[in-house]
N, CA, C and O of each residue as an XYZ file, in Angstrom:
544
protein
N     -21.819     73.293    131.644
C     -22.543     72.301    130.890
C     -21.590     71.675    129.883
O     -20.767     72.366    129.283
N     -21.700     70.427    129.709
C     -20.821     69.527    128.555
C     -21.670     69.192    127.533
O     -22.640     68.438    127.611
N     -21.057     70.085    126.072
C     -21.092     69.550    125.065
C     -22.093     68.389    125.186
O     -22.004     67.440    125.964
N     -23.491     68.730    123.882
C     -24.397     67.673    123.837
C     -25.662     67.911    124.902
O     -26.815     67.634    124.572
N     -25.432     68.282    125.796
C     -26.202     68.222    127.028
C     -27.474     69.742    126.297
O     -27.769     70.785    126.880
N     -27.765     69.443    125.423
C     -28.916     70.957    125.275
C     -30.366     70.682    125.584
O     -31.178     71.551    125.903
N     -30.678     69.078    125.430
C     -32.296     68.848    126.147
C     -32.014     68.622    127.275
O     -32.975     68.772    128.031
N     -30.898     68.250    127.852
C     -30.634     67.791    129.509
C     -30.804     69.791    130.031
O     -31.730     70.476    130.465
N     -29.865     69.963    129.796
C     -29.648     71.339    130.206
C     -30.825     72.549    129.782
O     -30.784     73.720    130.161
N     -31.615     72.087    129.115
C     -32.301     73.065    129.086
C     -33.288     73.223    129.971
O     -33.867     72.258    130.468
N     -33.604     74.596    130.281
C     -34.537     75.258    131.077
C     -34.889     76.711    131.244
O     -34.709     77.464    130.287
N     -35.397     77.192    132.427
C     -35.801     78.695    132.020
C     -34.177     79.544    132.024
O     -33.795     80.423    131.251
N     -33.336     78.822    133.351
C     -32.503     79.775    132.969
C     -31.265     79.404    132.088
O     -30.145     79.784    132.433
N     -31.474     78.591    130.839
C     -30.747     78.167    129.567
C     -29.947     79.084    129.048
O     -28.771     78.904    128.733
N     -30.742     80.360    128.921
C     -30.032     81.382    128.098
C     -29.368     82.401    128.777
O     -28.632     83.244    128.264
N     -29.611     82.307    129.757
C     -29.269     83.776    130.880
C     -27.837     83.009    131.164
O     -26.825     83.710    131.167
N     -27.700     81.402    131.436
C     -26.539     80.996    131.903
C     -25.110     81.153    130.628
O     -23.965     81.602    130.597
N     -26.147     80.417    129.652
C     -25.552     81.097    127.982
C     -24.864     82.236    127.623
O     -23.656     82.327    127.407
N     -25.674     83.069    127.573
C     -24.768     84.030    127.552
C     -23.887     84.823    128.761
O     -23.301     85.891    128.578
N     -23.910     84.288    129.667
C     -22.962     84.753    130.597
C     -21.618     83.886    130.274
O     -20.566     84.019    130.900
N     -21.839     82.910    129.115
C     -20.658     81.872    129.139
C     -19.884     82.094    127.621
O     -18.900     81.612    127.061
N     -20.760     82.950    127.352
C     -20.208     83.730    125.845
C     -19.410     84.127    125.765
O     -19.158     84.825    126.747
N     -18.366     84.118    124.733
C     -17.006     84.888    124.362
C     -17.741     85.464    122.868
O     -18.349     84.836    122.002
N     -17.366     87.077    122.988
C     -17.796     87.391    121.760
C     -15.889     87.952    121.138
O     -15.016     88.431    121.862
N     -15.815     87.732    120.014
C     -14.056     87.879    119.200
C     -14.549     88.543    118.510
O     -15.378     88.223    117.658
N     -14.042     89.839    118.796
C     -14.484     90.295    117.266
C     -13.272     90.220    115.652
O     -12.140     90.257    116.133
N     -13.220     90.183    114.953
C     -11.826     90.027    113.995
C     -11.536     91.587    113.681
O     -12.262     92.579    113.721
N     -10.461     91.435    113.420
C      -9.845     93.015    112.668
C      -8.907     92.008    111.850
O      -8.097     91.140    112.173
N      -9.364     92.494    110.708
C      -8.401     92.081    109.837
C      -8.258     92.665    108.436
O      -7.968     92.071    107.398
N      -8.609     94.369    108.688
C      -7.875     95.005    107.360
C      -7.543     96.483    107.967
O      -7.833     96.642    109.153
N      -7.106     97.311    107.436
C      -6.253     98.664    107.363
C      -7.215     99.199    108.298
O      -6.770     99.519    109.400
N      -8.948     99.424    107.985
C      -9.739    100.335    108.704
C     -10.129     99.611    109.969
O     -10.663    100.400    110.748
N     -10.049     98.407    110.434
C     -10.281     97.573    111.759
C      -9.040     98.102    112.294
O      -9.068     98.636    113.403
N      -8.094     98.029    111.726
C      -6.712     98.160    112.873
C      -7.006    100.053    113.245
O      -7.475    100.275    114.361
N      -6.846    100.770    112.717
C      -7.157    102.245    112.654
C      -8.078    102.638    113.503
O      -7.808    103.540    114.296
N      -9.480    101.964    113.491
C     -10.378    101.839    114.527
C     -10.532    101.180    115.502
O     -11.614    101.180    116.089
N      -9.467    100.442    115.924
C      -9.633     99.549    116.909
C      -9.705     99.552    118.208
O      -9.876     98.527    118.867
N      -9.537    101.115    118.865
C      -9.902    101.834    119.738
C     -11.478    101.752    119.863
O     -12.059    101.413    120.893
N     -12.117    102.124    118.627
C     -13.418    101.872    118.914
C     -14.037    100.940    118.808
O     -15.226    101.042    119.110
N     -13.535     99.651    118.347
C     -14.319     98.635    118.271
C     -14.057     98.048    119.838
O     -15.096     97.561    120.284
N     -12.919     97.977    120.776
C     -12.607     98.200    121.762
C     -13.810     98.096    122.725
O     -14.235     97.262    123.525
N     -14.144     99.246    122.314
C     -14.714    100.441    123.649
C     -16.414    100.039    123.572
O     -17.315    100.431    124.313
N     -16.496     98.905    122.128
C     -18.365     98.303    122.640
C     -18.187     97.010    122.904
O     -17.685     95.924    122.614
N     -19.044     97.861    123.804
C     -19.517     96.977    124.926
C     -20.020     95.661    124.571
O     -20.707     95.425    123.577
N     -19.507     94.531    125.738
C     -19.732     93.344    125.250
C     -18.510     92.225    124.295
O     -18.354     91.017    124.115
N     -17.977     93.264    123.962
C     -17.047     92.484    122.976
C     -15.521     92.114    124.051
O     -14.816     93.006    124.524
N     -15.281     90.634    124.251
C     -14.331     90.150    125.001
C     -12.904     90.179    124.753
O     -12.005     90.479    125.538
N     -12.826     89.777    123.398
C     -11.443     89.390    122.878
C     -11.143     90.234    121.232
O     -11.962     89.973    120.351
N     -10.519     90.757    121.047
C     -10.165     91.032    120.200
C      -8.705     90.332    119.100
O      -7.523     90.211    119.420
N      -9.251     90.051    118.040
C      -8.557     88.857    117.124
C      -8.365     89.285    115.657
O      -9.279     89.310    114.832
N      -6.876     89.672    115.375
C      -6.210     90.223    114.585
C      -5.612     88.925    113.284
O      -4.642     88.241    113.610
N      -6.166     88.727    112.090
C      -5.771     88.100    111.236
C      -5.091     88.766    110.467
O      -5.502     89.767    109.881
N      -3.405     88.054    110.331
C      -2.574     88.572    109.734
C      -2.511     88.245    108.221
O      -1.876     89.065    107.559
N      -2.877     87.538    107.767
C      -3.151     87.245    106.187
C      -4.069     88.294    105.756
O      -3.586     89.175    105.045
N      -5.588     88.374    106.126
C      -6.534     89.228    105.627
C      -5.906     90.488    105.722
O      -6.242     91.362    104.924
N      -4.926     90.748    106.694
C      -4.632     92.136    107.053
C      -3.503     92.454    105.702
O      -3.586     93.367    104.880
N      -2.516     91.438    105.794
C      -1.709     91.929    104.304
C      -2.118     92.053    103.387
O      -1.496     92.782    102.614
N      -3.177     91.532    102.997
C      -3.804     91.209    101.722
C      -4.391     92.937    101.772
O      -4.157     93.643    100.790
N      -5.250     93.598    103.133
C      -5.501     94.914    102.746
C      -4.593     95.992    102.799
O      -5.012     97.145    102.702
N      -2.983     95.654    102.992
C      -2.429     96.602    102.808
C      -1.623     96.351    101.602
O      -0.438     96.683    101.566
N      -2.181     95.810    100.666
C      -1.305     95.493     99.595
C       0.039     94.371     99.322
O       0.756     94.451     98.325
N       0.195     93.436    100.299
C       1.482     92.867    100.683
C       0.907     91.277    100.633
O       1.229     90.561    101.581
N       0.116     90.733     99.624
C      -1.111     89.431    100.251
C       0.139     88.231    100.842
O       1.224     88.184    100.262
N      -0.095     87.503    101.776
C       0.664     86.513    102.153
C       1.473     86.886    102.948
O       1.594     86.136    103.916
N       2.508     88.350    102.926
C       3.771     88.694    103.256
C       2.685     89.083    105.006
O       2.064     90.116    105.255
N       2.816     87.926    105.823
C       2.033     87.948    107.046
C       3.391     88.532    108.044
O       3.034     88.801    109.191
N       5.063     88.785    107.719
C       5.960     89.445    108.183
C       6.407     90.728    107.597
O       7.467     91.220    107.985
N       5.714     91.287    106.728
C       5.926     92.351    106.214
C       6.056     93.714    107.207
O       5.051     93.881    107.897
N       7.049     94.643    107.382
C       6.705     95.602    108.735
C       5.661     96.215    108.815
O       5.306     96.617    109.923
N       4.820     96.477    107.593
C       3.563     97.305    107.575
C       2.352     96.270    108.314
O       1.441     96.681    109.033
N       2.534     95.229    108.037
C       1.733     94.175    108.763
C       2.303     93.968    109.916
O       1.400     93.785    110.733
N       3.249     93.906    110.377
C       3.692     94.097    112.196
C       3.088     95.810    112.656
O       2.337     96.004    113.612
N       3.565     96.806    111.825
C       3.033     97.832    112.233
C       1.739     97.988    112.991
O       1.617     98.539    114.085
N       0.869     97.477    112.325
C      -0.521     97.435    112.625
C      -1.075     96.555    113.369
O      -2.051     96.741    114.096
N      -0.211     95.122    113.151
C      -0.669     94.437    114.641
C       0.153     94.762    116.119
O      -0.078     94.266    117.222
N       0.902     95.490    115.844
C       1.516     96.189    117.306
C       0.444     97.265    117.565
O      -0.067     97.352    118.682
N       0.106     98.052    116.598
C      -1.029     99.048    117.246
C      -2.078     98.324    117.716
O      -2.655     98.996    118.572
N      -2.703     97.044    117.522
C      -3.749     96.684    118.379
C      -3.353     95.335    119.424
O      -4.191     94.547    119.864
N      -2.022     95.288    119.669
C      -1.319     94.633    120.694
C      -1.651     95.933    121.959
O      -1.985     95.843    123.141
N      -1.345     97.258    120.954
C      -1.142     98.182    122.385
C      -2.219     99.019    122.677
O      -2.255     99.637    123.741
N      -3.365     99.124    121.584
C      -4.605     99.508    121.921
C      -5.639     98.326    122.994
O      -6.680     98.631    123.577
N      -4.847     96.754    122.996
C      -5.351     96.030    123.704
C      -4.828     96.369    125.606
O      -5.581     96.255    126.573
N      -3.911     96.629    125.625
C      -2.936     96.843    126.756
C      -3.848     98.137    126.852
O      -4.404     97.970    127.937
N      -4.295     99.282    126.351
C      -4.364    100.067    126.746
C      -6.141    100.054    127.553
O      -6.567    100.973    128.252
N      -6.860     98.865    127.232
C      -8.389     99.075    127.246
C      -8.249     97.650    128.237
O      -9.263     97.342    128.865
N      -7.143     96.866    128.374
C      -7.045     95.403    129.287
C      -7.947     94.633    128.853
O      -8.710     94.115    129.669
N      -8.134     94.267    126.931
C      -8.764     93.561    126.775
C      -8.005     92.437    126.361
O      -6.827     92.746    126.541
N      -8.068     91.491    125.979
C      -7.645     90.045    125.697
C      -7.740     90.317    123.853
O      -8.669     90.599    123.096
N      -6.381     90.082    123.678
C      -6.049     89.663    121.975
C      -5.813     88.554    121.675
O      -5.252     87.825    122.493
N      -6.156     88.101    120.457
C      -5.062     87.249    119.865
C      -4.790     86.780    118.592
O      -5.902     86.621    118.088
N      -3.912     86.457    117.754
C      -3.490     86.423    116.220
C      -3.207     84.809    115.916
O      -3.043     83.819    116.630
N      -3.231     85.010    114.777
C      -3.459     83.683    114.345
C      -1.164     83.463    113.857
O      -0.410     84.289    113.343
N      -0.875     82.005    114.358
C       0.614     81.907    114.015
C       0.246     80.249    113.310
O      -0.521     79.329    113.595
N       1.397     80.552    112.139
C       1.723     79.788    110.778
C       2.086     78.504    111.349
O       1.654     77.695    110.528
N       2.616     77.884    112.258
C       3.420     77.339    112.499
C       3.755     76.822    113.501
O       4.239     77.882    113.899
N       4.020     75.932    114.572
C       4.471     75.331    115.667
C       5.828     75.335    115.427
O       6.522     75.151    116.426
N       6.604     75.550    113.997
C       8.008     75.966    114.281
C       8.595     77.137    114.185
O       9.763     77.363    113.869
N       7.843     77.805    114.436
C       8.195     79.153    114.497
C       7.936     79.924    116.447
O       7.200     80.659    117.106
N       9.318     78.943    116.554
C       8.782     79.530    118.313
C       9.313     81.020    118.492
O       8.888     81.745    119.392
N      10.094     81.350    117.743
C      10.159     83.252    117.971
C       9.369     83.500    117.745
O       8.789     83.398    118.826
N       8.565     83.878    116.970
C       7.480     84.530    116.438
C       6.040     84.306    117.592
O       5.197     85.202    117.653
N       5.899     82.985    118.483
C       4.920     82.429    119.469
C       5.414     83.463    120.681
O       4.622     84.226    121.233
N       6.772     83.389    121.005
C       7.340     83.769    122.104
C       6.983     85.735    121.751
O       6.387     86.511    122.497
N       7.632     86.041    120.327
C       7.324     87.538    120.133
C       6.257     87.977    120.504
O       6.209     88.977    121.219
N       4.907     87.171    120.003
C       3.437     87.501    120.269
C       3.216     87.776    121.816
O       2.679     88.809    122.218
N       3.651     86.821    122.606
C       3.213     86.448    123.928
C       3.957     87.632    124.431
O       3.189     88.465    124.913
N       5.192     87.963    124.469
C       5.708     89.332    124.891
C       4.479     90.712    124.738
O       3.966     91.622    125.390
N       4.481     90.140    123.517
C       3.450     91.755    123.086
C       1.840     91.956    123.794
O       1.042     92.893    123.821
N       1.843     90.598    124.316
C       0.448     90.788    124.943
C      -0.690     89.740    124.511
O      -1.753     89.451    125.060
N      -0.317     89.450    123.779
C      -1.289     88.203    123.120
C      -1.420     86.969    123.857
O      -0.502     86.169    124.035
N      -2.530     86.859    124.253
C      -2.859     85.533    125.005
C      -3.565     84.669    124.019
O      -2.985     83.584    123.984
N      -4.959     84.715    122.896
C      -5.249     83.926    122.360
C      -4.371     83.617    121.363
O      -4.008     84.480    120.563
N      -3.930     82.325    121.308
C      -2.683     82.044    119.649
C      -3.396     81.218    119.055
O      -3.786     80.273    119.741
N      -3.764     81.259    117.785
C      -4.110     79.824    117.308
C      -3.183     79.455    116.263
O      -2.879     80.353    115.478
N      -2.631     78.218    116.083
C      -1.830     77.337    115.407
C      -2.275     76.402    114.370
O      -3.123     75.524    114.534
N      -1.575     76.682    113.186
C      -1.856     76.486    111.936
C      -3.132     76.633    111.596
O      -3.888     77.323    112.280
N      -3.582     75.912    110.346
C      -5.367     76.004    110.029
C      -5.309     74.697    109.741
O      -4.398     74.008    109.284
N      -6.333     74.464    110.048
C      -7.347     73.291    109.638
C      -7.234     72.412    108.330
O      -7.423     71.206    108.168
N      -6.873     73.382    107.473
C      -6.804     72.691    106.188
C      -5.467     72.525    105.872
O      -5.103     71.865    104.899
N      -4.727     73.073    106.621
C      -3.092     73.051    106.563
C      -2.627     71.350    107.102
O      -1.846     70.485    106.705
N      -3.693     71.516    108.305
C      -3.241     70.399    109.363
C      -4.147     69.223    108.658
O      -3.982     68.139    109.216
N      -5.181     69.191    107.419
C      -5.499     68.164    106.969
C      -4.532     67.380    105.749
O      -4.217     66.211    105.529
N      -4.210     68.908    104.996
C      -3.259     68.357    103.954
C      -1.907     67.626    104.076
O      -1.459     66.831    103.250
N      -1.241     68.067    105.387
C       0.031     67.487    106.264
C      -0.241     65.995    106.537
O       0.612     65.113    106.434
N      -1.499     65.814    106.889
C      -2.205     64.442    106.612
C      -2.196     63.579    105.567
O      -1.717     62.488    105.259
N      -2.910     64.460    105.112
C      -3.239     63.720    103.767
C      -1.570     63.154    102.911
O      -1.324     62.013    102.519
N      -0.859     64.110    102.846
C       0.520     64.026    102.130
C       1.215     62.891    102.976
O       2.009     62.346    102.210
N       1.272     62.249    104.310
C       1.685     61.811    105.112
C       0.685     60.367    104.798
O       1.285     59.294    104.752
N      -0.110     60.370    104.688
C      -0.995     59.431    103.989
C      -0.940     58.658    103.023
O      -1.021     57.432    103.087
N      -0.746     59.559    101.695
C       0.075     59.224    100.451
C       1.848     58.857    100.182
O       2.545     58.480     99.239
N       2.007     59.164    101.388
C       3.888     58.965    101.253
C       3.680     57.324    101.543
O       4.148     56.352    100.950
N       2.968     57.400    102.462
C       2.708     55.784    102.759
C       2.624     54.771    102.072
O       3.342     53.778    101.949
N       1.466     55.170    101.520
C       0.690     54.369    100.498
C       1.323     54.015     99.140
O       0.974     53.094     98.401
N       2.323     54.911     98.934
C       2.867     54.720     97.376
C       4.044     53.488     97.360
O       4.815     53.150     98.259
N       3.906     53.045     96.219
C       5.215     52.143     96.200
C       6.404     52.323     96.355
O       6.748     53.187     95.548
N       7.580     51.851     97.189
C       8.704     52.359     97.139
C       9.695     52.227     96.088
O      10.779     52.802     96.185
């Protein structure tokens, strides 16, 4: 079904098709998600598992330092608790210029990547906006 289509598409079997089309992510993104992540794993239903590296430094004491080894530490343990259950990961990366770090992930197992944020990619705008606009 395409986007928009919810009075076209609806009917009895609306929801049964729905949720068969569901991705449920769950996040881990502090000290006791990574530690448990075997068990968050193992219920049922849950597709992808999605490791935020900011929230995660921030709970091991390191906020920002998203390369810190204690923050690789822990996203390698659920790179390899993912490998170990064949579920689908993926972490969030800073950057489109940071192709080691894209290429490192993808080695380790990570298929979902998402690139920059939203508000990163508005302000790059916005500043690109204003360079314009100002007098030279």
């Amino acid at each position: 079904m395409k986007p928009g289509q919810y009075g076209k598409a609806f009917g009895p079997n609306y929801f049964s098709r729905m949720n068969e089309k569901t991705c449920i992510i769950a996040m881990v993104e502090s000290i006791a998600g990574c530690e448990n992540v075997e068990e968050i794993m193992a219920v049922d239903g849950i597709d992808v598992v999605f490791i935020g590296p900011t929230d995660l430094s921030q709970s091991l004491g390191v906020p920002g330092e998203v390369d810190h080894p204690e923050v690789e530490r822990y996203v390698s343990r659920v790179a390899d608790a993912a490998k170990k259950f064949s579920m689908s990961v993926g972490i969030h990366i800073y950057s489109v210029d940071q192709r080691e770090e894209l290429d490192h992930r993808i080695e380790q197992g990570f298929q979902l990547l998402t690139v920059m944020l939203d508000t990163a990619l508005f302000y790059q705008a916005c500043v690109r906006v204003l360079k314009a606009l100002r007098p030279q």
